[in-house]
N, C-alpha and C positions, 0 to 999 in steps of 0.2 A: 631846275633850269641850269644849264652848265652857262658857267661863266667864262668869258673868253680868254683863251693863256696871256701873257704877260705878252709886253711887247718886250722885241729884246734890246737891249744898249751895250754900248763896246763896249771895254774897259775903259779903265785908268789909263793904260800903257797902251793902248790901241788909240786912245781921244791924242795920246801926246806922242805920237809918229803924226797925226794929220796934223795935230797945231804948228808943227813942229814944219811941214812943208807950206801950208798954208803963211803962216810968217817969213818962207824963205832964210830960214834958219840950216836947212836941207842942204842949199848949195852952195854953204861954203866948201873949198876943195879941200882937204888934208897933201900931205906930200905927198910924192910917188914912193912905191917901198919896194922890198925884192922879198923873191925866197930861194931856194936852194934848189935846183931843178933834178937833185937824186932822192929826193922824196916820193916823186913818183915810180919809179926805178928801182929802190932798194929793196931785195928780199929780207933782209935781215930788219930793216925799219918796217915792213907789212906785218911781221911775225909778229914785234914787239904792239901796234896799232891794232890786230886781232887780239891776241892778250889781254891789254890794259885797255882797249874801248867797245869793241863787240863781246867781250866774253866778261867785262867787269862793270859796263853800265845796260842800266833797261834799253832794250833797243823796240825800236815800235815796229809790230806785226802785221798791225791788219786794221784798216777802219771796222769797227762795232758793227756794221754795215753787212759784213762779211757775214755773221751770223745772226740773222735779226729774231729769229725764231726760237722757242725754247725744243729741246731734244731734239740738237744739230751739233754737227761736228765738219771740222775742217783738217786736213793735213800741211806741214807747212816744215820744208826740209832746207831750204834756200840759206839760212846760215849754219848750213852744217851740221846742226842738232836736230833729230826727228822729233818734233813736235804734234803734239794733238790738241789742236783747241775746241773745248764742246762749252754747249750752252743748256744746263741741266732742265727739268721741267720747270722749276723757280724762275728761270731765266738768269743765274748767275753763269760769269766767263770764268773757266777752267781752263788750266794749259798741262797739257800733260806729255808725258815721253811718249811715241808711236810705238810702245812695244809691250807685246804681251805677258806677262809676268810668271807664265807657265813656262816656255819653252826657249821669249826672246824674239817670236815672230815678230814682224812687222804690223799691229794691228790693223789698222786701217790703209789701205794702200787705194788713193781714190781722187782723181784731181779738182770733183766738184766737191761742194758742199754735199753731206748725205743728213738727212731727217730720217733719224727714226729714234724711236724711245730707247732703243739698247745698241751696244757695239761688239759686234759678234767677232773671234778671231777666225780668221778664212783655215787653220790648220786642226785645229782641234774643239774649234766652236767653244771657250769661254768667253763668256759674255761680261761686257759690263756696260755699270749706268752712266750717263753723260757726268755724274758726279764721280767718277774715277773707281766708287764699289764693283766690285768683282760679286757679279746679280746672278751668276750659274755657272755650273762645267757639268760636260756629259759624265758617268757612272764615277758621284762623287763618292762611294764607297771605295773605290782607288785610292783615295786620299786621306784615309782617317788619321787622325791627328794633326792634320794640317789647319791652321785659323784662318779663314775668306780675309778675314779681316786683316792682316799682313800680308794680302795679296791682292791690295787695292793698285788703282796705277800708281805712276809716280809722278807727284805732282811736283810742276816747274816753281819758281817765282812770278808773281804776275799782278796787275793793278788792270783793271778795266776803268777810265776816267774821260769825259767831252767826248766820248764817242769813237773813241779809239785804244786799241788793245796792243797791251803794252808787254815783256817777256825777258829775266832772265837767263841765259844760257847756260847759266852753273848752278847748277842745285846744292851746290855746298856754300854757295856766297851771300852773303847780303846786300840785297839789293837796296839804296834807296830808290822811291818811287814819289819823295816827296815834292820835287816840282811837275811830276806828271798829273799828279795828284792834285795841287796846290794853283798857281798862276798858268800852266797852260789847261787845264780845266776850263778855270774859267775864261780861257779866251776862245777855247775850241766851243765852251756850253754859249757863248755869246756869235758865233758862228753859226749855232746849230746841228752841227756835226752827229750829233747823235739821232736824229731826227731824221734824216736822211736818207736815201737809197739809193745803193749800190748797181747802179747801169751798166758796166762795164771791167775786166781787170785783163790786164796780158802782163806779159813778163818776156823782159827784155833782154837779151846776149848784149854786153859790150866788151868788146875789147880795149879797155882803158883803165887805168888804177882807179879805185872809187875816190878817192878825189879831187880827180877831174871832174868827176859825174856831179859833186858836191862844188865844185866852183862853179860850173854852168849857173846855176841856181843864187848864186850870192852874190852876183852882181848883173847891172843892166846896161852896161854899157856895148854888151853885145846884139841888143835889140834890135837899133838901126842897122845893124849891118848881114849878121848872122838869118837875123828874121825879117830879112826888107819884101821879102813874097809871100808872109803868112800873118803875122801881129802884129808886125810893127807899125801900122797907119792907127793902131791903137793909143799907143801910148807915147811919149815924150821920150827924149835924147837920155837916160838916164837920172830922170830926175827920179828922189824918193828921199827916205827916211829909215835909219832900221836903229835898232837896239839890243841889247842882251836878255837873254831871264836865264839866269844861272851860265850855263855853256852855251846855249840855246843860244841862235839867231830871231829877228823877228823884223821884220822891212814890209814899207809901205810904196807902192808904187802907183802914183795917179795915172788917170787916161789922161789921154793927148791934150792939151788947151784945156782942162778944167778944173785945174786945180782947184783953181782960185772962187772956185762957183760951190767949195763943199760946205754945207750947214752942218756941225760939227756934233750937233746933237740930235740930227738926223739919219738915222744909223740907214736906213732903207738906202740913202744918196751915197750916204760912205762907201757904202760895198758895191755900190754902182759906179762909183767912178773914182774907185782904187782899190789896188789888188794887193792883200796881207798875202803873206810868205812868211812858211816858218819852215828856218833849215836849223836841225835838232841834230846834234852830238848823238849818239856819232855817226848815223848817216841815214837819215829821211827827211823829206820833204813835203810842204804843203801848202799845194797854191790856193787860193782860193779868189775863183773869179766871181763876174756878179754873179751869176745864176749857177754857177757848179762848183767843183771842189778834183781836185787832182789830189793824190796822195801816193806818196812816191817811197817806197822804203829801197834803200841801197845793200845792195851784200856782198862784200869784197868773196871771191874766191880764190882766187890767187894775186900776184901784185901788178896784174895786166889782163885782169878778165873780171867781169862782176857782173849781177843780176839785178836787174831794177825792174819789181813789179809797180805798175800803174794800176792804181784805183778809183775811178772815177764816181762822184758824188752827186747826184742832182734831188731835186726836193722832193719826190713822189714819182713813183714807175709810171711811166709814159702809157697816157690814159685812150690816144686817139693815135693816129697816122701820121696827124701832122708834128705831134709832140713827139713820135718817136724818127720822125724825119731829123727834128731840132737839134734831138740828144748824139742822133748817129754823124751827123755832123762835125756838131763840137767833137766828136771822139776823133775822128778821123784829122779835125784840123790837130789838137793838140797832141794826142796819141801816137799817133799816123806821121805827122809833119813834121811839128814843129818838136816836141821829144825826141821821137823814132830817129827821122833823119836828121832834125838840123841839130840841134842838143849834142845825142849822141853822137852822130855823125861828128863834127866837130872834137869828142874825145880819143875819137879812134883816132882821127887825125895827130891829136897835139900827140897821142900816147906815141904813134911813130915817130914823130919831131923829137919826141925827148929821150926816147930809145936808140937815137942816130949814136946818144952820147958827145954829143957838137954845142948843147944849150947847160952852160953851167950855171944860169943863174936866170931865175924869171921875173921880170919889170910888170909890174903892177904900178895904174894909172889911180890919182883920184878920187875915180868913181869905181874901183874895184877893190876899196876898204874890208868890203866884209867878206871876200876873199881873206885877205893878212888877218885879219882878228879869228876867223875859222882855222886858219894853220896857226895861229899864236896859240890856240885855244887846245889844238891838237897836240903841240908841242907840250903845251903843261900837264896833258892829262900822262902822256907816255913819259915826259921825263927828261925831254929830248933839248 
């Protein structure tokens, strides 16, 4: 007789963001602060923030979502480095370099997910296993003396942990991976996230420094105004709660009027009537509404253009018509809407305000703290 799974419970650090609004502890105000408006602007500050935070910490890739199946592979070139992530028959996550070890092709060149047990090169047909072995080459009598074994791929850094897939850029570096590993685990395994199914992904052109793309997301006080034709009748004037876990942000933002109504050991009510946000160093995102999950990773490409793919999460692949009426919906309002145009919309915007060269200095309100604590946070890692 199977026994039924656990029920799930927040954290520690999830219970004390709601007690923490709940008491009205949330809205005291802090001062107003500023930041320096050539941050978005500087090629020589982009260079040093590519360096020292995409190429020297774990940057997150892909919900686990992306590959749910064992003998699958994905390509994924968006920060610069050609990547190959496979999922072996075991069902362990690999990350490996997209390139063939005979000649340097491009192994897989393919914008879905592909299933199948081996990864064939399109130029001269060496094959390998989702586990990176080098499984055949045509008349391997050409080769004698050559060991397979020295001609496995080359595998990246990486942690698969809460349902999301995590990625070194530098194969020579040491990664840590121990708060991926560690506290946000557990807050992504208390979510669910791994559990999950992937509905939906696009990827976005913005013309805006990544972060802008990254302040959008760290504060709410653009809700009522930015979002007054798509969410905003949701939720309150910026009310919420957030915190740190290492560099890592982590904010709770109730619906409209009901704060006050959340049973704190009722996790099913919590995630119904307040929405977790984690904006993670150095640049993804994850919202998590009641019944879905957005997941947002950021990829500067130069210091005024950046790539944000959208991954959308819901609990099980849409069973009827009507379910899948539900999910094309939600995509279209957050995806479509309120990301697509107002979000980003709004970065392309500030990114021309602040390229006029006329804004030397940018006023932050209040309730746009975790804004300043995201650039303070930035500032330490670079040096700055």
């Amino acid at each position: 007789m199977d026994m039924p799974a656990p029920k799930r419970r927040p954290t520690n650090g999830q219970l004390a963001l709601a007690r923490r609004i709940k008491s009205g502890e949330s809205l005291a105000m802090p001062k107003a602060a500023t930041l320096d408006a050539s941050i978005y602007i500087d090629d020589a500050r982009f260079c040093r923030e590519r360096e020292t935070l995409f190429e020297s910490m774990p940057v997150l890739v892909a919900p686990s979502a992306l590959l749910p199946e064992p003998n699958s592979a994905a390509t994924h070139d968006d920060y610069g480095v050609p990547l190959l992530l496979t999922r072996d028959k075991g069902g362990k996550l690999r990350i490996f370099l997209n390139i063939c070890r005979h000649r340097g092709t491009r192994l897989l060149d393919a914008e879905e997910v592909v299933k199948a047990p081996r990864i064939v090169c399109p130029y001269h047909a060496w094959t390998y296993a989702p586990d990176g072995a080098l499984a055949g080459l045509p008349r391997p009598e050409a080769f004698e003396g050559v060991d397979r074994c020295d001609l496995a791929l080359i595998e990246m850094p990486s942690a698969e942990a809460g349902g999301m897939i995590w990625a070194g850029l530098d194969r020579q570096k040491d990664y840590d991976f121990s708060l991926v590993t560690g506290p946000l685990r557990q807050d992504f395994e208390a979510l669910g996230f791994a559990d999950m199914h992937l509905y939906r992904r696009r990827t976005h052109k913005v013309e805006g420094n990544w972060k802008l793309i990254m302040d959008a997301f760290l504060e709410s006080y653009h809700v009522q105004r930015l979002h007054q034709n798509s969410i905003a009748r949701f939720f309150g004037d910026g009310e919420g709660a957030g915190d740190q876990i290492g560099p890592h942000q982590r904010s709770l933002v109730t619906r409209k009027a009901e704060g006050e109504e959340f049973d704190l050991e009722d996790w099913d009510v919590l995630r119904r009537l307040g929405t977790f946000t984690y904006q993670m160093l150095p640049a993804s995102v994850i919202i998590c509404s009641p019944d879905y999950v957005n997941v947002m990773t950021i990829m500067p490409q130069t210091v005024r253009e950046t790539l944000v793919e959208d991954f959308m999460l819901i609990p099980e692949p849409p069973a009827t018509d009507k379910a899948e009426d539900h999910w094309a919906r939600s995509w279209a309002l957050l995806d479509g809407q309120v990301f697509g145009k107002e979000d980003f919309g709004a970065c392309r915007l500030g990114q021309k305000g602040l390229d006029s060269g006329e804004v030397g200095t940018i006023v932050l309100g209040g309730l746009e703290q975790g804004v300043k604590r995201f650039h303070d946070e930035v500032d330490r890692q670079i040096g700055a």
